[in-house]
C-alpha distance (Angstrom), angle and dihedral (degrees) to the residues before:
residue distance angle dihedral
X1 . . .
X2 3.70 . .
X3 3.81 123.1 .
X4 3.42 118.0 -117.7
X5 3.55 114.7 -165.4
X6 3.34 134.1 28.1
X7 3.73 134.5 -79.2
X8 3.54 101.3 -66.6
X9 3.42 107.8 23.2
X10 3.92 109.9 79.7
X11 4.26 111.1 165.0
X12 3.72 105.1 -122.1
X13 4.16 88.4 -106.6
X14 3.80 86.5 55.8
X15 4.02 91.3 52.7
X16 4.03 89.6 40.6
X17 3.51 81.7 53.6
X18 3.81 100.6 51.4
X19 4.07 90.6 44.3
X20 3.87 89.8 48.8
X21 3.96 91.3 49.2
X22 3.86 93.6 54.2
X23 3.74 89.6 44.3
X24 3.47 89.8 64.5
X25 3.70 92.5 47.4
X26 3.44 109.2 -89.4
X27 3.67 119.5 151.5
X28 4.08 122.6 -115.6
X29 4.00 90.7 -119.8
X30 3.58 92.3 49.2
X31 3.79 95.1 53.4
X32 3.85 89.1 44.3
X33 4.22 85.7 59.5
X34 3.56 94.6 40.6
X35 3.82 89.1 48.7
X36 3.36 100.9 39.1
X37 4.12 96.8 -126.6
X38 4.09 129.7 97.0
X39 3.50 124.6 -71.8
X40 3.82 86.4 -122.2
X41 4.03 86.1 64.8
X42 3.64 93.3 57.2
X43 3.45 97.7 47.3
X44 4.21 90.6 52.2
X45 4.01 82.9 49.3
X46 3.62 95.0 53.3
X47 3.68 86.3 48.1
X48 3.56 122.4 36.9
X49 4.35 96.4 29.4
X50 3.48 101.3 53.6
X51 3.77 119.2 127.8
X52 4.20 136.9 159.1
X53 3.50 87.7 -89.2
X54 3.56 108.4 40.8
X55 4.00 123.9 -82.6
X56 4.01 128.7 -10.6
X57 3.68 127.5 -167.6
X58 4.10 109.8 -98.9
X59 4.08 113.5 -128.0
X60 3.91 111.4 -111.2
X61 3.45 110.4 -129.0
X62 3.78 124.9 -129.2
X63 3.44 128.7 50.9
X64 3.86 123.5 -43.7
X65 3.60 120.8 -102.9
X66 3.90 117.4 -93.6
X67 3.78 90.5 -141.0
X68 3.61 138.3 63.5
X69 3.44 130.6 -148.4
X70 3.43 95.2 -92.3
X71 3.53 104.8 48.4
X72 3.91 78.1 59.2
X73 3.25 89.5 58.0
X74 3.82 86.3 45.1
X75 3.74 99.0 54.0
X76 3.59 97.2 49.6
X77 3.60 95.8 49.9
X78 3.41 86.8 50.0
X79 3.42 94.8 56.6
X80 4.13 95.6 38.5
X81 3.84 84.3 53.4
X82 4.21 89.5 57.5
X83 3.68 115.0 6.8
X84 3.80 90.2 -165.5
X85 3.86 96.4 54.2
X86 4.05 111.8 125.5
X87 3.92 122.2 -115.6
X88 3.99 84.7 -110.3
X89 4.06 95.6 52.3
X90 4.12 90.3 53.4
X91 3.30 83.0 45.9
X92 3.48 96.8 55.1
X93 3.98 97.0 40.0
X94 4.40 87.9 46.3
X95 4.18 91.2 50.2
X96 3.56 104.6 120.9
X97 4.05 119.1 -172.7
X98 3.93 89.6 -144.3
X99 3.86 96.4 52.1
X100 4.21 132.5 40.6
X101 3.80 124.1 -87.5
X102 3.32 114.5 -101.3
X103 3.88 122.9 -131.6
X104 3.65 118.8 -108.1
X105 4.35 85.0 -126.3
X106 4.08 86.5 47.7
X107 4.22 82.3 48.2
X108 3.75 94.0 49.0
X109 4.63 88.7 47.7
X110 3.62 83.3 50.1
X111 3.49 97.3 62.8
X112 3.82 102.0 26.5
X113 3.99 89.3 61.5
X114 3.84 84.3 53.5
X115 3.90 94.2 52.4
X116 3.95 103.6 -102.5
X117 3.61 103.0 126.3
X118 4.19 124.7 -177.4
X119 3.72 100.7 -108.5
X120 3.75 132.2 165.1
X121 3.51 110.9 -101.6
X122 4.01 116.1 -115.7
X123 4.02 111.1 -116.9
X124 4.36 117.7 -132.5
X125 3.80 121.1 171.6
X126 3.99 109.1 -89.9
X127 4.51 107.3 -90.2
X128 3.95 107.0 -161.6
X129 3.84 112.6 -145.1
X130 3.89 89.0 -108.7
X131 3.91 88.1 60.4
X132 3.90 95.9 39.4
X133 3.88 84.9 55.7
X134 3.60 95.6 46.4
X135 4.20 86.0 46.6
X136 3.02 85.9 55.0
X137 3.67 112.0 43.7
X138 3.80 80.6 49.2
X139 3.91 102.1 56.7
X140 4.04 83.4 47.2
X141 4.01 93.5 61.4
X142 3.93 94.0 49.4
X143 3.56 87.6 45.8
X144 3.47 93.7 109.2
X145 3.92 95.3 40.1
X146 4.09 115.9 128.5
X147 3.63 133.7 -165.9
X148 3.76 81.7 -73.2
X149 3.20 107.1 67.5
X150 3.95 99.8 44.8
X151 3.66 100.4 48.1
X152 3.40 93.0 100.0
X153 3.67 92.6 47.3
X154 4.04 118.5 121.3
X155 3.32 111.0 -150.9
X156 4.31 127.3 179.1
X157 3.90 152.8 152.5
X158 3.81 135.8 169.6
X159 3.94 116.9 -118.2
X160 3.85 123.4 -176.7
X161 3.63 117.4 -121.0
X162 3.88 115.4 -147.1
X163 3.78 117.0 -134.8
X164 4.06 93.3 -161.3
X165 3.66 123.8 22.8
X166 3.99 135.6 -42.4
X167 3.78 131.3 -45.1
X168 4.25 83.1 -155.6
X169 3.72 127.5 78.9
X170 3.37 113.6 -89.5
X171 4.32 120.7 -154.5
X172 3.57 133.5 -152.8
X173 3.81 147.6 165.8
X174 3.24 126.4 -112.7
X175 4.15 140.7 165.8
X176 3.79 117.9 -104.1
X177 4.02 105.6 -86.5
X178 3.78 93.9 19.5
X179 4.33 103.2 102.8
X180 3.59 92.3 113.6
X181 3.72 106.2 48.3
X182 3.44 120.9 111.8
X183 3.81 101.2 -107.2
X184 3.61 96.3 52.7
X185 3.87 96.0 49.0
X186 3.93 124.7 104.8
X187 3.36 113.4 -131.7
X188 4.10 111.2 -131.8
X189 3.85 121.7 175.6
X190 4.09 113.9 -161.7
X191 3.97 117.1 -85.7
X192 3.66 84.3 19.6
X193 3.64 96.8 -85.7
X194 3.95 94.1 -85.6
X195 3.52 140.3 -101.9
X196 3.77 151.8 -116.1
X197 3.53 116.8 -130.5
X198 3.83 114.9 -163.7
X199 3.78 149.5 171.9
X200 3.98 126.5 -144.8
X201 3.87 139.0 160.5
X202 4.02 143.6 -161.5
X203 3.25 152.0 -156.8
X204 3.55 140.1 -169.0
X205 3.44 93.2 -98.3
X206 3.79 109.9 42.2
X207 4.03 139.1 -22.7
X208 3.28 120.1 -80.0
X209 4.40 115.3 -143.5
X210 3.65 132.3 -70.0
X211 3.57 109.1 -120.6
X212 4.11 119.1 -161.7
X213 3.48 110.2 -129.7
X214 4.51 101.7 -149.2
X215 3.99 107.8 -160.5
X216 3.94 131.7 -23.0
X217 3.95 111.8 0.8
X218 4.01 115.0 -133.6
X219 3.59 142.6 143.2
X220 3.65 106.9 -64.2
X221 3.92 86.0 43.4
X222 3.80 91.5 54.2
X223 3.80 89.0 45.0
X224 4.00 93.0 50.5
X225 3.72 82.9 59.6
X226 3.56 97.9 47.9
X227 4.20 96.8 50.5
X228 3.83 91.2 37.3
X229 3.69 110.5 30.1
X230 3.85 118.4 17.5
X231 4.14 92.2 44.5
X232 3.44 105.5 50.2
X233 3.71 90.8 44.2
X234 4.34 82.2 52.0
X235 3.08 96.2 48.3
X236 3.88 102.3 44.4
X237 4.08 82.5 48.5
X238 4.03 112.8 31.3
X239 3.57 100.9 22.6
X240 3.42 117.9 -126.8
X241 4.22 94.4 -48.6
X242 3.41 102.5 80.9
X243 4.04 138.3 124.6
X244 3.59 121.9 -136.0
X245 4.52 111.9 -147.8
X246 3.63 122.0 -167.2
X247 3.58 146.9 151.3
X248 3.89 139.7 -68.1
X249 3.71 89.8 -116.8
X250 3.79 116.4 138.3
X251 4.07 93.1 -124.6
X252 4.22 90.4 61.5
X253 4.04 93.6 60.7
């Protein structure tokens, strides 16, 4: 016999079952195989749900549960339908008049036991429908494409390098009472210690130059790089058959 619920919730006929079984002599362990549970289960069966007639459900103690299954089912639909809805707006599209209102806290268990946890959301430049169509009509003509055909392929960005510490959020653990100590301190310098803004490219032959971007980046920057940097480098490397890739950002057109 298979088990067919989990650990602590036996039907009654499944309990009747067990009790009957071990009247007749069976031992603990070999209900526990034949019912697919621990041996330690049977034994708390054959002790605590015992009545004249066989086996009775025990009360759980504690309080009840606000919600019922369905206003589980409710609240995570809800929040499925539109991740960014507040604890109060499921719980006023989940308020029933024939149940009780759930608490925005009892809202927020319900769907933190079923894996949706409150997270910041991740930030990505805006992609209209036009250009997600044209991204990826695009990706499925180079498909095919080998080695081959991008080695004469340019590609580039600019990245900021950090001379002390971490513009992102850094997380640690630490005991209760224990912020201040030494080893859980971040280290910050005034001005935040500067930083070295720079532009670079590749191919797949060789790297191209690092270029150090001084002050505010913008157009005629970019295109100082371009005519005095990147095309040398191309030239000396690809030859003069060569395409250049870049990014979307407002500075490159």
């Amino acid at each position: 016999m298979v088990r067919p619920f989990g650990k602590k919730n036996f039907t009654v006929d499944v309990r009747k079952s067990i009790v009957r079984g071990h009247e007749l002599g069976a031992h603990p362990k070999i209900l526990a195989t034949q019912f697919g549970c621990s041996s330690s289960q049977i034994y708390r069966i054959l002790k605590y749900n015992r009545d004249d007639d066989g086996v009775v459900h025990r009360q759980s103690p504690g309080r009840p549960r606000t919600t019922s299954r369905a206003m589980d089912r409710n609240i995570l639909r809800a929040c499925r339908e539109d991740p960014r809805r507040t604890s109060t707006d499921i719980q006023v599209s989940v308020t029933s008049p024939n149940e009780p209102v759930p608490s925005r806290r009892t809202i927020r268990r319900r769907l933190q036991v079923s894996g949706l946890h409150g997270r910041r959301p991740v930030k990505k430049p805006l992609v209209s429908l036009k250009n997600r169509k044209a991204r990826v009509e695009w990706a499925k003509q180079h498909l095919s494409w080998g080695p081959r055909e991008w080695a004469n392929h340019i590609w580039s960005d600019e990245s900021k390098f950090n001379l002390f510490g971490t513009d992102g959020i850094q997380w640690i653990r630490h005991p209760i009472g224990s912020r201040y100590a030494p080893q859980y301190q971040c280290s910050t310098v005034k001005h935040g210690g500067g930083s070295v803004m720079v532009w670079g490219c590749f191919s797949d032959t060789s790297m191209g130059p690092l270029k150090r971007i001084v002050g505010t980046m913008d157009r005629y920057v970019y295109e100082d790089i371009l005519e005095n940097t990147m095309r040398p480098w191309a030239r000396a490397n690809l030859g003069r058959l060569w395409v250049f890739q870049q990014d979307n950002d407002s500075k490159h057109t």
